[in-house]
C-alpha positions as CSV (number, residue, x, y, z in Angstrom):
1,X,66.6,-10.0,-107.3
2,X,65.7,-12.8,-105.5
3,X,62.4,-15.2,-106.6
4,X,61.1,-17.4,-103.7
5,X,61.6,-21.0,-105.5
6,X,63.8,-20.0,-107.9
7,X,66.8,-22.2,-108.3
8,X,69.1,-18.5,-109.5
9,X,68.9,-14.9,-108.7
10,X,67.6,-12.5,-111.6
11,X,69.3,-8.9,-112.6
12,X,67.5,-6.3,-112.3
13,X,66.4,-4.5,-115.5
14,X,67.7,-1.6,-116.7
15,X,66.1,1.7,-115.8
16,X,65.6,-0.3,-112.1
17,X,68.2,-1.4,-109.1
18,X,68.7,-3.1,-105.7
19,X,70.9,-2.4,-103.5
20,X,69.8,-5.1,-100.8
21,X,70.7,-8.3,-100.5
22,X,68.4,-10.6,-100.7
23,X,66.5,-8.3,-102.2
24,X,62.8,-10.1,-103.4
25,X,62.2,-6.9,-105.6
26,X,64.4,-4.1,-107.7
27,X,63.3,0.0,-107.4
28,X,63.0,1.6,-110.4
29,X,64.8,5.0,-111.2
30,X,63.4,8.0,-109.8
31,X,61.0,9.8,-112.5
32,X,63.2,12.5,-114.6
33,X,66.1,9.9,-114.2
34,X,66.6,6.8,-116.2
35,X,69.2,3.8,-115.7
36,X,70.7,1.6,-119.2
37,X,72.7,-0.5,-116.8
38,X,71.2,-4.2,-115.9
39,X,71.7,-5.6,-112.9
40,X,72.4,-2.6,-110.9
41,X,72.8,-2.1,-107.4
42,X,72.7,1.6,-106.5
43,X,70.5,4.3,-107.7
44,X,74.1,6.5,-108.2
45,X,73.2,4.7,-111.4
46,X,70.9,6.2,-112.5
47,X,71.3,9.4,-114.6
48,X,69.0,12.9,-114.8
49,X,67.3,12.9,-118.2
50,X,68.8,16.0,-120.4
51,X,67.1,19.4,-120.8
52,X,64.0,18.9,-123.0
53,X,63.4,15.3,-122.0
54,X,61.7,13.5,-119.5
55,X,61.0,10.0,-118.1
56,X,58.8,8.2,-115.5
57,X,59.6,6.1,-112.8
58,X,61.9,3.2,-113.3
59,X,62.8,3.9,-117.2
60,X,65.7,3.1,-119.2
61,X,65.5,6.1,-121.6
62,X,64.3,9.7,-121.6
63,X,61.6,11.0,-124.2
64,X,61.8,14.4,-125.5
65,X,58.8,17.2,-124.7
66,X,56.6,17.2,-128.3
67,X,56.5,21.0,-129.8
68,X,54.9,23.3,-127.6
69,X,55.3,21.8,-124.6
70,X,58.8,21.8,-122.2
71,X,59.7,19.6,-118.9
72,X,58.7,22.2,-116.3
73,X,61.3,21.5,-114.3
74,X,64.5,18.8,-113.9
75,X,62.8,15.3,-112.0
76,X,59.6,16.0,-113.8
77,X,57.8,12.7,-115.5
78,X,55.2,14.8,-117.9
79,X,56.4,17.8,-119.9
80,X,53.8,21.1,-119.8
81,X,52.3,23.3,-122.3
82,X,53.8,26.8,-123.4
83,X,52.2,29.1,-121.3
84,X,49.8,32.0,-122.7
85,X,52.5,34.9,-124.2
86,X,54.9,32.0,-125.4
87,X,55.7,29.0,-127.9
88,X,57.6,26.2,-128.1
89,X,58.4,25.2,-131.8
90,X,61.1,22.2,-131.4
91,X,61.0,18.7,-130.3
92,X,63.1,18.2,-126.9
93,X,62.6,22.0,-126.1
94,X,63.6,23.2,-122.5
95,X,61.8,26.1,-122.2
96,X,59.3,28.2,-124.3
97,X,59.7,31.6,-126.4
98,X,58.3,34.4,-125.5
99,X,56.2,36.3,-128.6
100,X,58.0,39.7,-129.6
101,X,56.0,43.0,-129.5
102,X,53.3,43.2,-131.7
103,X,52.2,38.9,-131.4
104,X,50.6,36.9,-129.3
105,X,49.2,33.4,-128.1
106,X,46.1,32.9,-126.9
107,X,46.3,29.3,-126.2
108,X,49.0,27.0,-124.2
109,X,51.1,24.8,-126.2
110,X,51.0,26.9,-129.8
111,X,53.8,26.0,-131.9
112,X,54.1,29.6,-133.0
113,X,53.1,33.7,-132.3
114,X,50.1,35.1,-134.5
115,X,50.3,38.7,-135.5
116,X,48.1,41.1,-133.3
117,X,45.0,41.9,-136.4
118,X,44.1,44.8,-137.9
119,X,42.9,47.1,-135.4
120,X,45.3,46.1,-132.6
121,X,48.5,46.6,-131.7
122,X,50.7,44.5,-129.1
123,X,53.9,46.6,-126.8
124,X,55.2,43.8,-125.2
125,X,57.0,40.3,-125.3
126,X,55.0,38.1,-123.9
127,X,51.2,38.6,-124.7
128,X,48.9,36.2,-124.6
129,X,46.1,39.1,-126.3
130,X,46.6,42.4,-128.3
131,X,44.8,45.5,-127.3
132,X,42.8,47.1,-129.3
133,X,42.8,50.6,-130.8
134,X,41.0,53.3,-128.8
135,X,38.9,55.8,-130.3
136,X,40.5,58.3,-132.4
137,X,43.3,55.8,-133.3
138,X,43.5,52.9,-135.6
139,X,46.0,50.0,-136.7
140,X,46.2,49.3,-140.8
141,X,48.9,46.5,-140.5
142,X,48.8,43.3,-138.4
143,X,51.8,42.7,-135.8
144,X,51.2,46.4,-135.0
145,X,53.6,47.7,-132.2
146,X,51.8,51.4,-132.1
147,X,48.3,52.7,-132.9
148,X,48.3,55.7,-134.5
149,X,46.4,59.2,-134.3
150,X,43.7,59.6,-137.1
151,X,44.5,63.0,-139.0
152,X,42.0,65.6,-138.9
153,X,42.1,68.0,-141.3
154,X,41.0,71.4,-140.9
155,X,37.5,72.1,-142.2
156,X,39.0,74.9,-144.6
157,X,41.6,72.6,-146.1
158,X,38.8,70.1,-146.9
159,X,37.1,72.7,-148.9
160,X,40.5,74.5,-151.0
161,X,41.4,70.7,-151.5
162,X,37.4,69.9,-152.8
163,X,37.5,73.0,-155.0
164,X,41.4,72.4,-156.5
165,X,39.6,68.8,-157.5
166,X,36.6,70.6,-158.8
167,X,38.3,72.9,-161.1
């Protein structure tokens, strides 16, 4: 790099390069990329950041994507939340779970499933919300995967069963 007055050329700094000469200014490192070499002149320098990390433009690291978010995609600068039906519970994470049947999330960027409550039941990987039991049917354990049918007794039975108790 080249400073008007200056009695010496200075290198550019790492996570930057110039491949001019003459050049009066370096160009940093494309975002999702970062460059540890100083001096540089070519931006075959600079390398992709690995999965789960990301950088902005003209870095000389990568940071890693905080729990329950993920780098949406390779070249990205900012890392995204979980979406809705999944979690992310690592540091550096390159994608998100999805929540197994019976769970959910309800939010982006949860660090873990909840169970589907009382009442509810969840079929499918992914949900971001459980559905609840229809009339007739009901749920007795969270994480439920299955309502079930309410018995119904016969009227008779209830009354030989009330009597057997009387006696």
């Amino acid at each position: 790099m080249n400073v008007a007055g200056a009695s010496a050329c200075s290198a550019c700094a790492a996570g930057s390069f110039s491949s001019d000469a003459g050049a009066s200014t370096c160009t940093g490192c494309a975002a999702g990329t970062f460059g540890t070499v100083p001096g540089a002149n070519s931006s075959a320098t600079c390398q992709p950041c690995g999965a789960g990390n990301v950088s902005s433009a003209g870095q000389s690291f990568c940071s890693p994507c905080v729990v329950g978010m993920f780098p949406g995609s390779p070249g990205l600068s900012v890392c995204s939340f979980c979406s809705l039906g999944t979690y992310g519970n690592i540091t550096g994470a390159s994608s998100c779970h999805k929540c197994t049947p019976g769970t959910f999330v309800g939010s982006p960027g949860e660090l873990q499933c909840s169970s589907c409550p009382l009442g509810t039941y969840g079929t499918r990987s992914g949900q971001s919300t459980c559905i609840a039991c229809s009339a007739g049917m009901f749920g007795t354990i969270s994480g439920n995967v299955i309502s079930r049918r309410k018995l119904a007794l016969p009227t008779d039975l209830h009354a030989m069963l009330r009597s057997a108790h009387e006696s």
